[in-house]
Backbone as JSON Lines, residues from 0, in Angstrom:
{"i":0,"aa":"X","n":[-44.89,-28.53,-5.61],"ca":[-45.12,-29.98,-5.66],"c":[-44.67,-30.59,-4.33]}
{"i":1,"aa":"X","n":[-45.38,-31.51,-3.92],"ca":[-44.87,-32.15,-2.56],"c":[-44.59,-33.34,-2.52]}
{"i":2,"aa":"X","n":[-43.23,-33.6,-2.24],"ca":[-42.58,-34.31,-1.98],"c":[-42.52,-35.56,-1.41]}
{"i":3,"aa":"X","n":[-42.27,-36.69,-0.97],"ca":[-42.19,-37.45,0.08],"c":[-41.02,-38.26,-0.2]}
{"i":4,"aa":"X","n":[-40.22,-38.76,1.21],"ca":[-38.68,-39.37,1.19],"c":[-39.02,-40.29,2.62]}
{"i":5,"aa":"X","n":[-38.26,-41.33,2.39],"ca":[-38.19,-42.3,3.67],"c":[-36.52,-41.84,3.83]}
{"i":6,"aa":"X","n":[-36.13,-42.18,4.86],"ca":[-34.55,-42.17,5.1],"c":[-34.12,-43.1,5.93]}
{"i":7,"aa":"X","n":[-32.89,-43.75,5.83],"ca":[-32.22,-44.37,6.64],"c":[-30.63,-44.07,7.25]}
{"i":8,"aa":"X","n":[-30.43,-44.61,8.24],"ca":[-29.13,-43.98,9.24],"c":[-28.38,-45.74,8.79]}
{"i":9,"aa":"X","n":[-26.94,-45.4,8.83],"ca":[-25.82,-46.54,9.02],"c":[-24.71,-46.0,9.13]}
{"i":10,"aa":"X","n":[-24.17,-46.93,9.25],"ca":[-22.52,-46.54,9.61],"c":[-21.8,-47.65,9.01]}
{"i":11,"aa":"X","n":[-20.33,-47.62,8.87],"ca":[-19.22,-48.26,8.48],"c":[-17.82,-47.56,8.6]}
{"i":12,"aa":"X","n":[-16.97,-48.84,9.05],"ca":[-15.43,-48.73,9.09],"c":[-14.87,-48.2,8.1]}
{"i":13,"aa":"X","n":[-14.0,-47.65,7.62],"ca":[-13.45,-47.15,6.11],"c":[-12.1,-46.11,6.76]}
{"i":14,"aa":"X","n":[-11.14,-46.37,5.64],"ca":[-9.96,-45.19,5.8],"c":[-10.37,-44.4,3.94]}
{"i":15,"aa":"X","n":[-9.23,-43.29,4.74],"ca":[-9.04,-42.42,3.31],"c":[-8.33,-41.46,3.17]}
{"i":16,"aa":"X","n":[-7.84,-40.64,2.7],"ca":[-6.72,-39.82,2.94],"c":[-6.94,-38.64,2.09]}
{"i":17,"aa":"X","n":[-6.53,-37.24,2.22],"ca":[-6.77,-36.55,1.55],"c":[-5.16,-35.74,1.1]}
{"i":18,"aa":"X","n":[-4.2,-36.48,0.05],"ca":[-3.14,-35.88,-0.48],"c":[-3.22,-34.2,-0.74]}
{"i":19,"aa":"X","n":[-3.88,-33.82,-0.84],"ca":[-3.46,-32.29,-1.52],"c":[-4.04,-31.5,0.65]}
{"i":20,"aa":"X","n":[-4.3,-32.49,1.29],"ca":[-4.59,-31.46,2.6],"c":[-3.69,-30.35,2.47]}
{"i":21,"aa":"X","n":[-4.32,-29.58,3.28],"ca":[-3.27,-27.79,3.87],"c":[-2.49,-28.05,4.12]}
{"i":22,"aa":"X","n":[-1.9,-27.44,4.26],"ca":[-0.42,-27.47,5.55],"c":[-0.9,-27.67,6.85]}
{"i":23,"aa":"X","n":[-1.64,-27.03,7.82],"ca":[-2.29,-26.81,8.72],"c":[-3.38,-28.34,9.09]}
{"i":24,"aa":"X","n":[-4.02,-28.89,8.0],"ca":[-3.6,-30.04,8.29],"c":[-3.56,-31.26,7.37]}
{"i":25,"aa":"X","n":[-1.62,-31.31,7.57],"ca":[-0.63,-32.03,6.69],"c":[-1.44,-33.19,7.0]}
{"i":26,"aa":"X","n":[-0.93,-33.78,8.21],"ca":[-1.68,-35.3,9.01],"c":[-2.83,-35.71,8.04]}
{"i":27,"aa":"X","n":[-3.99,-34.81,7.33],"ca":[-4.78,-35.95,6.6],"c":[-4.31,-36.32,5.36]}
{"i":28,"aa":"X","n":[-3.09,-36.42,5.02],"ca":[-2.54,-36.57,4.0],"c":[-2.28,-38.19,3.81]}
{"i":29,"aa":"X","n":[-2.08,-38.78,4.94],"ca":[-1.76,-40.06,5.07],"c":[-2.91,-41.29,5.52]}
{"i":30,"aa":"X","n":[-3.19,-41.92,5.39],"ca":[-4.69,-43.02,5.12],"c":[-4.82,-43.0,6.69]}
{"i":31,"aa":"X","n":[-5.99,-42.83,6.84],"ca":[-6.62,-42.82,8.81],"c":[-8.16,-43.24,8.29]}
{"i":32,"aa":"X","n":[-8.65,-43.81,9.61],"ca":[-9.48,-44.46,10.01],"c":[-10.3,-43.63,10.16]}
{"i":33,"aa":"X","n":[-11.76,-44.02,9.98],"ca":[-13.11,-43.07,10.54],"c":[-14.08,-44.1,10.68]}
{"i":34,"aa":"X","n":[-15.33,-44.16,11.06],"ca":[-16.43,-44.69,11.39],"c":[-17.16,-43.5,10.53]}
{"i":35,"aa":"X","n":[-17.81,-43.78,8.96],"ca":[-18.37,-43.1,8.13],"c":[-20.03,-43.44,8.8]}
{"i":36,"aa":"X","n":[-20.14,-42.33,9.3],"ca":[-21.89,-42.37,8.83],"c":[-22.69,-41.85,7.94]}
{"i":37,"aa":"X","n":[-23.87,-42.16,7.63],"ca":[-24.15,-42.53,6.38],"c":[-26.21,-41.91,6.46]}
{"i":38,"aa":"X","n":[-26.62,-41.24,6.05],"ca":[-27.91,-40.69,6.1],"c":[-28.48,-40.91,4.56]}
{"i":39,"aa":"X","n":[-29.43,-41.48,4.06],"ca":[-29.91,-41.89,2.92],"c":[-31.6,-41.62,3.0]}
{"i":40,"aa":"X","n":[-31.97,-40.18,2.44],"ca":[-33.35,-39.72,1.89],"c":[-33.13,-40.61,0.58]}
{"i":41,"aa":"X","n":[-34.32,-40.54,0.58],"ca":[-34.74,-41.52,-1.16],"c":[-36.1,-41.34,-1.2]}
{"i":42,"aa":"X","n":[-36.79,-40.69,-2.19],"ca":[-38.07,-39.97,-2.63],"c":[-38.87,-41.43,-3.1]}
{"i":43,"aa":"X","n":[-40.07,-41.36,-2.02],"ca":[-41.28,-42.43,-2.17],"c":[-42.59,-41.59,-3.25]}
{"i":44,"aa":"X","n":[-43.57,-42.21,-3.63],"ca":[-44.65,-41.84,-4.28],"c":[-46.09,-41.71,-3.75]}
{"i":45,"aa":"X","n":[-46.05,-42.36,-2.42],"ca":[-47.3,-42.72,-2.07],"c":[-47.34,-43.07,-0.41]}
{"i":46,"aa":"X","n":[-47.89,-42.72,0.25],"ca":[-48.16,-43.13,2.06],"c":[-48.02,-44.92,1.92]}
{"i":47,"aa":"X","n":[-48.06,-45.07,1.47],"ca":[-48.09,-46.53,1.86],"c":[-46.46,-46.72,1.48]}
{"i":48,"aa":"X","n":[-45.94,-46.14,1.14],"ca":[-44.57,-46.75,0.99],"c":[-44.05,-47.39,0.56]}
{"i":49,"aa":"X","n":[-44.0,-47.26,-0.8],"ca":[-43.57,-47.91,-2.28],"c":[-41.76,-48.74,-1.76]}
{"i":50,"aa":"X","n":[-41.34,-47.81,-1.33],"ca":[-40.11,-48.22,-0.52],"c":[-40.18,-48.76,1.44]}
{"i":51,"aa":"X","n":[-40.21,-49.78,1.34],"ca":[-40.0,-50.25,2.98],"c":[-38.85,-50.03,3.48]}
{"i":52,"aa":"X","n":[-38.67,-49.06,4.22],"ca":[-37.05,-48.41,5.15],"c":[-36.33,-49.15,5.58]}
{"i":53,"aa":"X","n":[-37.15,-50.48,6.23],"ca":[-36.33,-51.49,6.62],"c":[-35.73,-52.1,5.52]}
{"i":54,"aa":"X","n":[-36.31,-52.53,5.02],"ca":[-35.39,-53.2,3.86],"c":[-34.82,-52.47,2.57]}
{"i":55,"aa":"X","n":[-34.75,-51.0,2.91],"ca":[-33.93,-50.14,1.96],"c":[-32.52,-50.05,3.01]}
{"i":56,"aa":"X","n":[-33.0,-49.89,4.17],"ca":[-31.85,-50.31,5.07],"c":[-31.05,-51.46,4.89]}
{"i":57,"aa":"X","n":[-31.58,-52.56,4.83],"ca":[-30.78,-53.51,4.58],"c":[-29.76,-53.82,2.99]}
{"i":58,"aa":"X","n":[-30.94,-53.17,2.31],"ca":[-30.22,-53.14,1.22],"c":[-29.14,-52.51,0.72]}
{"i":59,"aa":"X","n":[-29.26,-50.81,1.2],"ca":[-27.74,-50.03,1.43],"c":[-26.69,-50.62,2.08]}
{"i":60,"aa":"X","n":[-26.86,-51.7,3.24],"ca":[-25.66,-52.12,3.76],"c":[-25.25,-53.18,3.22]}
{"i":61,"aa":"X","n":[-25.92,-54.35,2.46],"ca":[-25.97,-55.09,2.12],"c":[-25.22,-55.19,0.53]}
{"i":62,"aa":"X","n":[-25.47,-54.58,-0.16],"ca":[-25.56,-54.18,-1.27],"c":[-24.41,-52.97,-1.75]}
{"i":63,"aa":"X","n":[-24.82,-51.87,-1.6],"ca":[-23.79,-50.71,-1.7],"c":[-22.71,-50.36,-0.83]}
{"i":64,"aa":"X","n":[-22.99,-50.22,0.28],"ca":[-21.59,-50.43,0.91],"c":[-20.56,-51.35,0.99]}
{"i":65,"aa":"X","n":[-20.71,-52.34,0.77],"ca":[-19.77,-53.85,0.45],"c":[-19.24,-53.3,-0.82]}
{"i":66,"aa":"X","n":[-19.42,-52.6,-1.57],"ca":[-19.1,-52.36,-3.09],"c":[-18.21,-51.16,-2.99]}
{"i":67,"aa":"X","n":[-17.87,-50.66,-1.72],"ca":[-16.92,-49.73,-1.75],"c":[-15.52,-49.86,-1.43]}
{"i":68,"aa":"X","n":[-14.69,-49.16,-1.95],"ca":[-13.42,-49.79,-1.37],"c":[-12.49,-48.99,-0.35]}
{"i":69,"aa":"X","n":[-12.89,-49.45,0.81],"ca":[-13.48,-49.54,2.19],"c":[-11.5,-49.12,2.96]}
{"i":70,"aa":"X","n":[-10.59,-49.3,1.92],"ca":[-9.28,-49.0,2.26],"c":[-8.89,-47.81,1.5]}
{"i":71,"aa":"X","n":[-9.53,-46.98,0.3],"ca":[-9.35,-45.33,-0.6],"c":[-10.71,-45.23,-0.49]}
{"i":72,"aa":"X","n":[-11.24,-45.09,0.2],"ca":[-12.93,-44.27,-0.25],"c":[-12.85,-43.03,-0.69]}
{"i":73,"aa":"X","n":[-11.77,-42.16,-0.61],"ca":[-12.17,-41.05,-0.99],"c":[-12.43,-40.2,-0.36]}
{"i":74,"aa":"X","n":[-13.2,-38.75,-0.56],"ca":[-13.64,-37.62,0.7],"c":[-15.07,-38.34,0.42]}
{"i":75,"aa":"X","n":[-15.76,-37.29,1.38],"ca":[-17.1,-37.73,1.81],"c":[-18.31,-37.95,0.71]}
{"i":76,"aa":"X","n":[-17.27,-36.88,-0.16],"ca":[-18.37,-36.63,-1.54],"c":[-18.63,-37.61,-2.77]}
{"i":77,"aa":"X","n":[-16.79,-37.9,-2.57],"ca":[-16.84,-39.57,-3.66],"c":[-17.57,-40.73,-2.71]}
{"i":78,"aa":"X","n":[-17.33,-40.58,-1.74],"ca":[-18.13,-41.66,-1.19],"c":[-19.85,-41.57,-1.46]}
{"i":79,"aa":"X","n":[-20.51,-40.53,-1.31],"ca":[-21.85,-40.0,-1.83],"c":[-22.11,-40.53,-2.63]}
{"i":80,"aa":"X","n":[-21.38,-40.24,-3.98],"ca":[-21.86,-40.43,-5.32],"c":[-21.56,-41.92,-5.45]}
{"i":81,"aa":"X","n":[-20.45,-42.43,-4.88],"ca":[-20.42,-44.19,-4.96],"c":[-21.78,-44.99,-4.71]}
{"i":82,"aa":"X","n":[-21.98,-44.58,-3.51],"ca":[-23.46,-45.23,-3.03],"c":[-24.86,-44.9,-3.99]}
{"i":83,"aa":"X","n":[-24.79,-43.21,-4.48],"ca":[-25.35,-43.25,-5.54],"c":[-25.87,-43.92,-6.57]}
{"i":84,"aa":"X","n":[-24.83,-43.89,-7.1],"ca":[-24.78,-44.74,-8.47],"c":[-25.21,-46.06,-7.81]}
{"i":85,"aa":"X","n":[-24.98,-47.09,-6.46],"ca":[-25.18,-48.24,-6.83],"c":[-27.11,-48.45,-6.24]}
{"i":86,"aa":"X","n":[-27.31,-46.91,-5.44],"ca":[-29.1,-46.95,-5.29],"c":[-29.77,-46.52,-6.49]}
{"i":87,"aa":"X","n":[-29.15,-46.17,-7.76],"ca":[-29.6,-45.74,-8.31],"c":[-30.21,-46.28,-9.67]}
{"i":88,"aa":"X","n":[-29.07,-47.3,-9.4],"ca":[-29.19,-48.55,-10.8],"c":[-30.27,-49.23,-10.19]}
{"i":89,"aa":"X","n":[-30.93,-49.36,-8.88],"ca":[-31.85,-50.2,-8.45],"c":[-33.21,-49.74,-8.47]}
{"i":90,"aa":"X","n":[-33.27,-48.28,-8.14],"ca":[-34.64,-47.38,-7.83],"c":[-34.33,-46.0,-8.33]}
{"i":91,"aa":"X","n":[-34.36,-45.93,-9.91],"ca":[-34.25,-44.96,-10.26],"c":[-35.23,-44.52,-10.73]}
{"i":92,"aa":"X","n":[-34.9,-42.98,-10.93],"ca":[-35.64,-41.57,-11.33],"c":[-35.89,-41.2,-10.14]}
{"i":93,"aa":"X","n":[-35.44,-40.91,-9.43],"ca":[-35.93,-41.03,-8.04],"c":[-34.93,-39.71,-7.29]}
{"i":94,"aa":"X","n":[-35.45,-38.83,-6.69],"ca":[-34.81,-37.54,-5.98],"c":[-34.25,-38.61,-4.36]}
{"i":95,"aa":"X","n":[-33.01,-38.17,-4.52],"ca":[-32.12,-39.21,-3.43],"c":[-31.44,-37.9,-2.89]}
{"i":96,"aa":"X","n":[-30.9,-37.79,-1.17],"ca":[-30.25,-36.86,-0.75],"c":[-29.43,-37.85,0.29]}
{"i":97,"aa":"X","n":[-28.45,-37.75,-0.03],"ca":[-27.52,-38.59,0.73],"c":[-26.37,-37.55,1.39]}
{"i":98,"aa":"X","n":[-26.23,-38.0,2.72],"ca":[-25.59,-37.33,4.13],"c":[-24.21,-38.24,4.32]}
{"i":99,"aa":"X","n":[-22.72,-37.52,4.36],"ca":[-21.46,-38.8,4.42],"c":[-20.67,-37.68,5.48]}
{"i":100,"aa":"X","n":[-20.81,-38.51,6.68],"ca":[-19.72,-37.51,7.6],"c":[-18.85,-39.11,8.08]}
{"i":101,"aa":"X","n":[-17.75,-38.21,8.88],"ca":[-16.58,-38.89,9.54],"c":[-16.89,-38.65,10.74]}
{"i":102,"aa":"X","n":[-16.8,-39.67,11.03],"ca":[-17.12,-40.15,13.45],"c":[-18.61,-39.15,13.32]}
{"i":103,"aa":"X","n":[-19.27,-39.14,12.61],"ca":[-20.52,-37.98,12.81],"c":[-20.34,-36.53,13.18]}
{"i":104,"aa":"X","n":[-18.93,-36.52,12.69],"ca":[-18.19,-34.95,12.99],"c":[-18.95,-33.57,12.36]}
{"i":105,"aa":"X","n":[-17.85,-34.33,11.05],"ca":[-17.96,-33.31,9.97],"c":[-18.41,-34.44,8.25]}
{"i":106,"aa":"X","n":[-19.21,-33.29,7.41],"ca":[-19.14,-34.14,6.19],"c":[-19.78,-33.34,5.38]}
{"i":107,"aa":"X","n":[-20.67,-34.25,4.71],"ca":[-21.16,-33.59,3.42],"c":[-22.76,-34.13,2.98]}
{"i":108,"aa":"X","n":[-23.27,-33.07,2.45],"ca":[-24.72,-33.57,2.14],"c":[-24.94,-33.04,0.29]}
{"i":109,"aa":"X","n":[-25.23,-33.97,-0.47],"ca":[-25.34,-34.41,-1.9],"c":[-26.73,-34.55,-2.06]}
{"i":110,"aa":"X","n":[-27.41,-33.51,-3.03],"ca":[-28.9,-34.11,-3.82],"c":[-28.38,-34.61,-4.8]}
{"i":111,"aa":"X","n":[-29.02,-35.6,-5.21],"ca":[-29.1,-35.94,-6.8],"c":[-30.86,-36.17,-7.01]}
{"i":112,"aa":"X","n":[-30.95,-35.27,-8.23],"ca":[-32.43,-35.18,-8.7],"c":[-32.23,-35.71,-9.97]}
């Protein structure tokens, strides 16, 4: 079956901390800063584009990211599923693949089908 997805790129300020870190490294144990970027596939139906990117863009920043709490977000993965859930209550049934790294380092990539 073939597929089709629009995607959009963003970013946002956010801390978060990861208590159980290694030893090796203790340091993320304590709340630090990142510039989260943010990659959002979201499965369209049709060439014409049931979903407009621009304004799925606007709407992820607008909308779901304001709804996070932007001082514990969490690792990359609770952050995923946060944004999830709030694209999902809007345009659901819908195959979504969402991308959550730190400074565009390192992160994590989440399907939800």
């Amino acid at each position: 079956m073939n597929k089709k997805f629009i995607w959009i790129n963003t970013q946002f300020e956010g801390f978060h901390s990861y208590p159980n870190a290694p030893e090796e490294v203790s340091f993320l144990r304590s709340s630090h800063r990142h510039i989260f970027h943010v990659k959002v596939h979201i499965e369209i139906y049709h060439n014409e584009r049931d979903i407009e990117f621009i304004l799925f863009k606007h709407f992820v920043e607008t909308f779901c990211i304001p709804k996070l709490n932007k001082t514990d977000l969490g690792s990359c993965e609770t952050i995923s599923d946060n944004l999830y859930k709030s694209i999902n209550s809007i345009y659901p049934n819908r195959q979504i693949v969402i991308t959550v790294s730190e400074d565009n380092e390192n992160g994590c990539s989440c399907r939800y089908d």
